[in-house]
N, C-alpha and C positions, 0 to 999 in steps of 0.2 A: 805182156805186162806182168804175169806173173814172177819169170826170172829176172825184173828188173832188179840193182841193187842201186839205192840212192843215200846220199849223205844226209845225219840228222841235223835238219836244218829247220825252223821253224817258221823261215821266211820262204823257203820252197815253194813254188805254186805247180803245179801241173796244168798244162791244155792238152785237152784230148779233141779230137774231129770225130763226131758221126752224123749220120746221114740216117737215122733210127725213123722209119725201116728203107733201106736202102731200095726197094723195089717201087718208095714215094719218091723219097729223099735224093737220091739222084738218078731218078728216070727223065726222059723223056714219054714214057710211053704211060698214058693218063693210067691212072689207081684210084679208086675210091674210098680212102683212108677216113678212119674213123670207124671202124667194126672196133665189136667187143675184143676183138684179137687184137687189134690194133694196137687199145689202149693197154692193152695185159704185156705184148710183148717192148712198149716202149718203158713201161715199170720197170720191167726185169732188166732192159737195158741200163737204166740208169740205179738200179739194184747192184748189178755186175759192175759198174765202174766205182760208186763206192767201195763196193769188196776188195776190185783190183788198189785202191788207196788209201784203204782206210784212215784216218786222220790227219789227210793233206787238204791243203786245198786244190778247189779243183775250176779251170774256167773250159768248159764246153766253147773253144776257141773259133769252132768250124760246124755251123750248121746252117738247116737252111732246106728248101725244098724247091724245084726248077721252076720257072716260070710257065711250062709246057703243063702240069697240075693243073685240076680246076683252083681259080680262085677261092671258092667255097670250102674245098678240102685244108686248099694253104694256111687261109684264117685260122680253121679248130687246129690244126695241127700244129700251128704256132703257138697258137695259144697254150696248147695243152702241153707240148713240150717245155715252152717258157718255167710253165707252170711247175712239172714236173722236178726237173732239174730245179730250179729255185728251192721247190721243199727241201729236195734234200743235200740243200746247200752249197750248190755247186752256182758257178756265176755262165748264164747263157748267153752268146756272142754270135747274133745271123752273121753267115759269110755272106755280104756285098760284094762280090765280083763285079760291079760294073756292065755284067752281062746275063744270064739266065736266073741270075740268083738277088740282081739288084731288088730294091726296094727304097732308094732315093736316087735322085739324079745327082750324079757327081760336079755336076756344073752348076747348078743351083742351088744345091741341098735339098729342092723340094722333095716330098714322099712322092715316091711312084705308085707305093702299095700300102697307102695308109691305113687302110682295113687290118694289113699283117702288122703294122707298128705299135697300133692300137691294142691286138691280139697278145705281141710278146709283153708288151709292158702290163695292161692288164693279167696276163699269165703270172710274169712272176710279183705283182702285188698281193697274188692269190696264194701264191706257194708262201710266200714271205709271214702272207698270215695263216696260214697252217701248213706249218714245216712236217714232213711226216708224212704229208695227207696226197697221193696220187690221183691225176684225172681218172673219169673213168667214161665206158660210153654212156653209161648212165646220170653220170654227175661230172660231165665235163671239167 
């Protein structure tokens, strides 16, 4: 990201995919996410992607956590990623694959994982109202 070079364009957008912290975000093998580290190292994450763009926009195109997660992990980490990302402006976008990563059924629309839909959208109402301001494990 660093040696990118891109045209000044003010309708530019960026999507970036991550999986913050990849050892939740695309494991199968359960993690109990939500430590004080947790929240400090998905900060810096989305610290470092503003740095790598500074004054683009930015949609967070690919994220998401496996379905093999506890449910309970999935909720906060939805949420608080939602959340995260939203402050600092960037636009958040779960990957629905259809498959490990779903959270509605593609045949009906209904939510499969309303708990998580509930999570993202609540997240970034949170971030929207204070921009700036990161989860934390103490103040979710």
């Amino acid at each position: 990201m660093l040696k990118i070079s891109v045209i000044n364009d003010p309708n530019l957008v960026f999507s970036v995919h991550t999986y913050q912290p990849t050892n939740f975000g695309l494991s199968t093998n359960p993690y109990a996410w939500g430590s004080a580290s947790d929240y400090t190292s998905m900060a810096n994450s989305v610290t470092q992607i503003l740095g790598w763009l500074p004054n683009w926009g930015i949609v967070i195109g690919e994220w998401g956590s496996e379905s093999a997660q506890a449910l309970a992990n999935r909720v906060t980490h939805a949420y608080a990623y939602s959340r995260d990302t939203t402050a600092a402006g960037m636009c958040p976008v779960w990957w629905d694959n259809g498959g490990s990563y779903a959270i509605f059924n593609r045949t009906t629309g209904a939510q499969t994982y309303p708990t998580i839909v509930n999570a993202i959208v609540t997240g970034a109402q949170k971030g929207l109202s204070d921009p700036g301001v990161y989860s934390t494990a103490a103040s979710p």
